[in-house]
N, C-alpha and C positions, 0 to 999 in steps of 0.2 A: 340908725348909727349906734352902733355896740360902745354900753361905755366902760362895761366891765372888765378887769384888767385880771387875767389868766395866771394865778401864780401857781403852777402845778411844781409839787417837790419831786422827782423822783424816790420811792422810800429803799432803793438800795442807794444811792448816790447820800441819800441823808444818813443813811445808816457808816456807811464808810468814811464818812466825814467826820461823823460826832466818837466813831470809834479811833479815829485818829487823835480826834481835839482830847478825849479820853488818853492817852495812852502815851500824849504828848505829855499831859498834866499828870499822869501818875510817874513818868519819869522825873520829870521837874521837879515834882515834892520830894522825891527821893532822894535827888543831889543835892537839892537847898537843905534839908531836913539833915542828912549827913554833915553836909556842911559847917551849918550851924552846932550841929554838937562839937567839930571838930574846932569851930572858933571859943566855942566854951569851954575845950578841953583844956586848949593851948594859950585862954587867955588874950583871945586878941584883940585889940583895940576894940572898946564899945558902939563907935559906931559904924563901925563894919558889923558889927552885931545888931545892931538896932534898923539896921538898915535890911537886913537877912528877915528878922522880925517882920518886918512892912514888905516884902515880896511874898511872903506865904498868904498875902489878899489876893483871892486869885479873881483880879481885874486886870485886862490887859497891861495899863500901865506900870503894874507892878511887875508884872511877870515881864517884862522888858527890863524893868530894876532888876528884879532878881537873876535875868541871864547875866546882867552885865555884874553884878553883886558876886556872881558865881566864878565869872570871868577874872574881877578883881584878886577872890580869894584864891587865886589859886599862883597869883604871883606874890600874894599878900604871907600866903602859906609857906611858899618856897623861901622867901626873905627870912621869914619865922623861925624857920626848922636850919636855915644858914647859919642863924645869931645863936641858937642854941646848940650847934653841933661846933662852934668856935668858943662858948663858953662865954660866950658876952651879958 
């Protein structure tokens, strides 16, 4: 009786995965990383910034922070660029 347990990768299937997970993360940095300058630019609340800070750990948990962080900022932004184009 065989007790060995067969984990065979295929190495194109792992190649095309990891250049996925790759490619996923160099998009991600690049919209949180923008981002973040744009809440430094415009001055916004610090912990919408502090929070941008702690998504660029790129551990899953955070990169679930940081989509929704991205998500936030972009309603957070438009509210922003509202107040200052009425002069408030």
């Amino acid at each position: 009786m065989p007790t060995e347990i067969d984990f065979y990768v295929d190495p194109d299937t792992l190649i095309s995965v990891l250049t996925a997970v790759l490619v996923f993360l160099i998009i991600y940095f690049a919209l949180l990383i923008s981002a973040l300058v744009e809440m430094i630019r415009l001055d916004a609340p610090g912990v919408v910034i502090v929070f941008t800070y702690l998504s660029l750990i790129p551990i899953p948990p955070f990169i679930i922070l940081g989509i929704l962080n991205l998500i936030i900022w972009y309603f957070v932004r438009r509210d922003m660029m509202a107040m200052r184009g009425a002069g408030i």
